[in-house]
C-alpha positions in Angstrom: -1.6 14.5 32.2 -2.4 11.0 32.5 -5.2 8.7 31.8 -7.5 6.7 33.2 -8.9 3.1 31.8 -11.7 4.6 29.8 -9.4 7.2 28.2 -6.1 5.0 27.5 -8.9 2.7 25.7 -10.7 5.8 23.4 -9.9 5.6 20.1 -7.1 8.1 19.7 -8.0 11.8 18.3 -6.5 11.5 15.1 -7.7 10.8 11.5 -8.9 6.9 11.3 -5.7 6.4 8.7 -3.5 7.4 11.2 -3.5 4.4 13.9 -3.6 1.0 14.3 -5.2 -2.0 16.6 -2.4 -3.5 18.1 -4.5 -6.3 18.0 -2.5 -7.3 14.4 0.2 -7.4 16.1 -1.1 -10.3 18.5 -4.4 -12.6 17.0 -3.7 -15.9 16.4 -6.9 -15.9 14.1 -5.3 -12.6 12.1 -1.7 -14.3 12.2 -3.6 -17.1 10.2 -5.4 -14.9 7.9 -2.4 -13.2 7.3 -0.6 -16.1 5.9 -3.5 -17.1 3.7 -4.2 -13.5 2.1 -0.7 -12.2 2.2 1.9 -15.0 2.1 0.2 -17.5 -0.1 -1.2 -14.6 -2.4 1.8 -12.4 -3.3 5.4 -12.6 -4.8 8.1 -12.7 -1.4 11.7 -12.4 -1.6 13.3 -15.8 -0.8 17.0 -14.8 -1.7 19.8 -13.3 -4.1 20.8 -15.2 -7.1 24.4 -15.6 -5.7 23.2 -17.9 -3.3 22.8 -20.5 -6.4 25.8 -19.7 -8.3 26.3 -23.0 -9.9 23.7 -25.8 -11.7 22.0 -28.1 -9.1 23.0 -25.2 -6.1 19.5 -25.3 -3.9 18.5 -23.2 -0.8 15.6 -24.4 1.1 13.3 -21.9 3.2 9.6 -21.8 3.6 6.9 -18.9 2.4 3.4 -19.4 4.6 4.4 -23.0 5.9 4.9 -24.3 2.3 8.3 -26.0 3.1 10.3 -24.9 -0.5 13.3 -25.9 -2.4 14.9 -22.8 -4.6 17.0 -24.4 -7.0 19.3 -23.6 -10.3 18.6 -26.1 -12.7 21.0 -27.5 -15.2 19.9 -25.3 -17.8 20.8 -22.2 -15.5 17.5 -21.2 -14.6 16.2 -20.7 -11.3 13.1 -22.8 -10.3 10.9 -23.2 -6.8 9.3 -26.6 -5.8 7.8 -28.0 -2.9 10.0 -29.2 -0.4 8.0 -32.2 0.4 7.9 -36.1 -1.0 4.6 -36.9 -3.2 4.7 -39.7 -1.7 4.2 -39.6 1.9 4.9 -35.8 2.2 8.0 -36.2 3.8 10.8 -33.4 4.0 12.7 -33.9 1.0 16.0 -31.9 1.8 16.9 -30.8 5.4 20.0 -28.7 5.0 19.7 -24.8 4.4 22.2 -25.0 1.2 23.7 -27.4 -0.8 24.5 -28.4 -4.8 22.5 -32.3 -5.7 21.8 -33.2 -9.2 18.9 -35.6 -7.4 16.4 -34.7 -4.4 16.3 -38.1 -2.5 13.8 -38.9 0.0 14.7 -40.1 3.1 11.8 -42.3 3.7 11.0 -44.7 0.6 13.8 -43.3 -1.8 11.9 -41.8 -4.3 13.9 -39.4 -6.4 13.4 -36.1 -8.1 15.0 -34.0 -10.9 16.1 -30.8 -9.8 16.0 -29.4 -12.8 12.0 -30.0 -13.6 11.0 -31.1 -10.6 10.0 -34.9 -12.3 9.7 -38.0 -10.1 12.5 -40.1 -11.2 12.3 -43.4 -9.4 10.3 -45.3 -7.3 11.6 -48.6 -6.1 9.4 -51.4 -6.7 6.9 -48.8 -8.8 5.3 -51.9 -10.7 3.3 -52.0 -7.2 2.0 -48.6 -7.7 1.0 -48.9 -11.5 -1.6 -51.9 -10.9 -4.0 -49.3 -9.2 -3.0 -46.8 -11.7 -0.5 -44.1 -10.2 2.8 -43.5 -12.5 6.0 -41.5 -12.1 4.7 -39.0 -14.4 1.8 -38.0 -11.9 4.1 -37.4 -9.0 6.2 -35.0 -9.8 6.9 -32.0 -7.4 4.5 -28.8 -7.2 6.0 -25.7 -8.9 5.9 -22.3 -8.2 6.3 -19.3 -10.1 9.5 -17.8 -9.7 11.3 -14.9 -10.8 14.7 -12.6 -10.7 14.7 -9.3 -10.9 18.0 -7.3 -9.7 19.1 -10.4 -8.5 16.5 -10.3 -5.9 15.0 -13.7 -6.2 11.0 -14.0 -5.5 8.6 -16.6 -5.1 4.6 -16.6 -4.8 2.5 -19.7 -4.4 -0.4 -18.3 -6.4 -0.4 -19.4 -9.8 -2.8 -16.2 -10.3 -0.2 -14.0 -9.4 0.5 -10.5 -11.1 3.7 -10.7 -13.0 6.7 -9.8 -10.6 7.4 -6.7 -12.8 3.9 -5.6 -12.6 4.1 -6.2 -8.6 7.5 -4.1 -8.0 6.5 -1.7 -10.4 9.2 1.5 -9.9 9.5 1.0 -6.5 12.9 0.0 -7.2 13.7 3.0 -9.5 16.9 4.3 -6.9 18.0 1.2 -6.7 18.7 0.1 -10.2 22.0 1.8 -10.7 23.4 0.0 -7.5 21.9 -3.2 -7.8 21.7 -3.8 -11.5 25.0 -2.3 -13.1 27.5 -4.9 -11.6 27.6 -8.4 -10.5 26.3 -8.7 -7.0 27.1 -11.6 -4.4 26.0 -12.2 -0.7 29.3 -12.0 1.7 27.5 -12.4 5.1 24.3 -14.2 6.0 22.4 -14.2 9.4 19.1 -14.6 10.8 17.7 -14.7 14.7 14.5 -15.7 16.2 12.8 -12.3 17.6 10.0 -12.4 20.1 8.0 -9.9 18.1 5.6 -10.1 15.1 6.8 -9.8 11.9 5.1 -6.2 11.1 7.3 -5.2 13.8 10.5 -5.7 11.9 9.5 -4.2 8.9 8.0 -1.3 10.6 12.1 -0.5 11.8 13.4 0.1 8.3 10.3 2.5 7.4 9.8 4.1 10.8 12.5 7.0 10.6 11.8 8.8 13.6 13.0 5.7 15.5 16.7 7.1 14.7 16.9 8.6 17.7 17.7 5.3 19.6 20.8 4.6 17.8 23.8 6.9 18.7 25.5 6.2 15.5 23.0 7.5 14.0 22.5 10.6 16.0 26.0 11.5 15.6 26.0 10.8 12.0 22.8 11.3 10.4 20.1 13.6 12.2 23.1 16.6 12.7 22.9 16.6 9.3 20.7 19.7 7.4 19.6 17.2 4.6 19.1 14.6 6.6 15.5 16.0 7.3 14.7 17.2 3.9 15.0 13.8 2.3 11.4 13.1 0.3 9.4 9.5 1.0 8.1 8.3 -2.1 5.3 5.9 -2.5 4.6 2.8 -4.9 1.3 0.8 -5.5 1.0 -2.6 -4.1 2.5 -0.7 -0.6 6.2 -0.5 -1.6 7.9 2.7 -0.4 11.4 4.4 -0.3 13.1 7.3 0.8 15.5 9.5 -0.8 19.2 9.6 0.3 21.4 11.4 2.1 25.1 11.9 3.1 26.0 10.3 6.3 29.2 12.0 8.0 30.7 8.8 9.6 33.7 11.3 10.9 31.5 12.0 13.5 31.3 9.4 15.1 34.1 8.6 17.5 36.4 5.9 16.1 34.9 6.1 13.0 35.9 7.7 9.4 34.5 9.0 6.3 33.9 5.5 3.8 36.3 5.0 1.3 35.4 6.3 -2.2 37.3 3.3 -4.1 34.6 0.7 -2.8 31.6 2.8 -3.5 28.7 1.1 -4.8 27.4 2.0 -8.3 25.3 5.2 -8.3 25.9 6.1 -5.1 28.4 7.8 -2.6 30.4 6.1 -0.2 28.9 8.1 3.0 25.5 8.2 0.8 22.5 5.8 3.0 19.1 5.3 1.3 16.3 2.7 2.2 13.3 1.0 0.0 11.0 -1.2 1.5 8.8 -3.9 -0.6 5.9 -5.3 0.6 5.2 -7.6 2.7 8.5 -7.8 4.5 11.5 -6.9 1.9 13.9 -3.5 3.3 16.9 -3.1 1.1 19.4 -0.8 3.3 22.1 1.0 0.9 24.9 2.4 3.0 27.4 3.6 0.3 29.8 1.0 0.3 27.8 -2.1 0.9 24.2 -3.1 0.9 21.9 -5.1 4.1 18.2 -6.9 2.8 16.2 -8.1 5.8 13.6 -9.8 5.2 11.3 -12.2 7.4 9.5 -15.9 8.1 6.7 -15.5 10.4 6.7 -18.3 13.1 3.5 -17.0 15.0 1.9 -13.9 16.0 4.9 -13.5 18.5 7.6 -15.1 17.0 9.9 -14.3 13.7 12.7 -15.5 12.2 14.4 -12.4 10.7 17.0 -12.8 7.9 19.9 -10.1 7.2 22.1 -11.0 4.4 24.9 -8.5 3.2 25.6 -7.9 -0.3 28.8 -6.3 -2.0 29.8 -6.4 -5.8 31.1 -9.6 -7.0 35.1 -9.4 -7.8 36.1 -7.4 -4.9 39.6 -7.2 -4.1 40.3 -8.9 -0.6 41.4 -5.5 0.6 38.3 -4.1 -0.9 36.1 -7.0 0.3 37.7 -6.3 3.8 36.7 -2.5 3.9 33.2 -3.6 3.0 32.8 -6.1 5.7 34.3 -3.9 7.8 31.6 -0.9 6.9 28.8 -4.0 6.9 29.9 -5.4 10.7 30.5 -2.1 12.5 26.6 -1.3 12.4 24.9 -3.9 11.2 26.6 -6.7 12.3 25.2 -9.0 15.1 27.6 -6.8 17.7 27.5 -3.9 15.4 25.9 -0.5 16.8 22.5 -0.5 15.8 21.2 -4.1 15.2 21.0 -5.0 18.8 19.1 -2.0 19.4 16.7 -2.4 16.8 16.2 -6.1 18.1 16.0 -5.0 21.5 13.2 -2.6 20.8 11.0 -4.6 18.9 11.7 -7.5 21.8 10.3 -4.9 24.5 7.3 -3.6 22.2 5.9 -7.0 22.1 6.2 -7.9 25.5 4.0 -5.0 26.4 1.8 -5.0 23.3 0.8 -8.2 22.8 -1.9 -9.3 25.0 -4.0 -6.1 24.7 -3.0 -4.2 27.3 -1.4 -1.7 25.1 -4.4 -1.1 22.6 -2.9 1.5 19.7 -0.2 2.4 17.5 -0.1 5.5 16.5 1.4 6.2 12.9 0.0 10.1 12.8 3.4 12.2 12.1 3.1 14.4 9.2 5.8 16.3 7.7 5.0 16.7 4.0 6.2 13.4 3.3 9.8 14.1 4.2 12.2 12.2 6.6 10.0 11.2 9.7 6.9 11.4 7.9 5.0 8.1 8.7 3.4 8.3 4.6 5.6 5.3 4.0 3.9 3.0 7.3 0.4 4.5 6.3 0.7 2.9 3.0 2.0 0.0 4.0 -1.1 -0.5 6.4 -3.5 0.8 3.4 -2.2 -2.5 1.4 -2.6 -4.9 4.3 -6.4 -3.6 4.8 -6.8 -4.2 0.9 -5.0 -7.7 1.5 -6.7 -8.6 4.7 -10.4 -7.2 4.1 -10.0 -5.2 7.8 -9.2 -2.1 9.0 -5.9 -1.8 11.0 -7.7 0.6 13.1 -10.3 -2.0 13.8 -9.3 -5.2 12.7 -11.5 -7.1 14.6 -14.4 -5.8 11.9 -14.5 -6.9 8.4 -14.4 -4.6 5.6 
């Protein structure tokens, strides 16, 4: 039956671990916090080593409004610096990608070393060393960056757990694929959602929300193991699922994947999903492999980024089946990346602004395939993170 005001607004009848306050989803003041606690505190995927294959290759992004260049230095290793001028703080590089064996700035021309990130001229500096301030004070601001599976990360805190320590074996079923063989990113794209960035994670753990996509109706939930699949669960709120064999014949137009451009340690028609904390999902369908991954804009507003990743070497008739496996569902036209975008477009515009007040996260199905274990966990570590309850956020901890 339905409810009236006072009973849409009661707190829902289900243990307190079991929903949220879709005020998180909305607060200005908790999209701040969240950058502070979460984004400036912890290790964040920034991008694949293949992006930088050669010395001086740079990407630039940003992690918590900390404008950042990701470089690969001369020596081969890959290093993170502040994307901004000592100087006069001015935006160093402005292109997403590029190779320069100097970092220029626009503005006064001071230069920087790629490599270590050293101030390497000033014009006129003689100015500058009467009152005491040399090149070797104004170097950039580095951050501690590590590889691990290729996955690049950064974290601003110098305090920081090592990365190991923070993954932990969350990536345990992903080793074989993403660790025996050269891996390079084939297709990048990213898209400005209308949504908060929880919302876009929440997609790659929230199983039950299958059911939208036809493809995967036809191809996954028809199956018997599909629903036996086991999530498992990682400290620091990382979670996975365990595979299962898709049947892509079912689907009209559609075949079974071809075996000869399987992915090491895992099927062609084989699909399995782990998701690192704060925002990292690392899709593995068989033949080719999707990471999403986000910036946060504002409480509303998220720039997701999808990047597709295939082993390095690939014939171009093998390359060609893999983009071809890649496009037809995740693509930007595919069949379910539009829905999935569409969905988290309409959940903000009726969430956010309190007229919707709960999520609920209460399905229990001893921890297998639409069990929400994986979304309570990852909502346990942004309480510890944040200092509030998701079910009442507004209240400290």
């Amino acid at each position: 039956m339905s409810r009236n005001n006072d009973e849409y607004y009661r707190k829902p009848p289900v243990p307190e671990t079991h929903y949220i306050d879709n005020r998180i989803y909305w607060d200005q003041g908790i999209f701040d916090e969240e950058q502070e606690k979460i984004f400036s505190k912890i290790w964040k995927f920034v991008c694949h080593e293949s992006e930088l294959p050669e010395p001086y290759d740079f990407r630039t992004t940003t992690l918590a409004g900390t404008p950042l260049i990701v470089t690969r230095g001369a020596d081969g290793e890959i290093r993170t610096f502040i994307n901004a001028c000592s100087h006069r703080g001015v935006e160093i590089v402005r292109r997403p990608r590029g190779n320069a064996k100097s970092l220029e700035c626009i503005f006064h021309r001071w230069t920087y070393d790629p490599t270590t990130g050293e101030c390497t001229g000033i014009p006129r500096k003689e100015a500058f060393e009467k009152t005491g301030l040399q090149m070797k004070d104004c170097g950039l601001q580095e951050f501690k960056t590590g590889v691990y599976l290729g996955l690049v990360f950064v974290t601003l805190n110098d305090n920081a757990e090592p990365l190991e320590e923070f993954i932990g074996d969350s990536l345990e079923m992903h080793k074989e694929t993403l660790g025996t063989k050269p891996m390079e990113v084939f297709d990048f794209y990213e898209q400005v959602l209308p949504t908060n960035w929880k919302s876009w994670q929440e997609t790659n753990m929230d199983l039950y929300h299958e059911f939208m996509h036809l493809a995967n109706r036809k191809t996954g939930l028809t199956q018997n193991d599909y629903y036996e699949r086991k999530w498992h669960v990682y400290p620091n709120g990382h979670a996975g699922v365990d595979l299962y064999k898709a049947r892509y014949d079912k689907y009209k137009g559609w075949t079974a994947r071809d075996e000869s451009v399987s992915l090491p340690g895992i099927s062609p028609n084989e699909f399995q999903i782990v998701n690192l904390y704060p925002d990292l999902a690392i899709n593995a369908r068989g033949t080719v492999i999707r990471i999403d991954s986000q910036i946060p804009l504002g409480p509303d507003k998220t720039l997701v980024q999808y990047r597709g990743l295939a082993v390095k070497g690939d014939t171009p008739e093998e390359r060609a089946q893999r983009v071809n496996d890649y496009t037809v569902i995740w693509g930007p036209f595919g069949t379910n990346l539009a829905e999935d975008t569409l969905a988290v477009s309409l959940q903000a515009r009726a969430v956010h602004g309190g007229q919707v007040p709960y999520t609920y996260w209460s399905r229990e199905e001893d921890g297998l395939t639409h069990d929400d274990v994986g979304l309570r966990t990852y909502y346990r570590e942004w309480e510890r993170l944040m200092g509030r309850p998701a079910n009442a956020p507004m209240n400290r901890g």
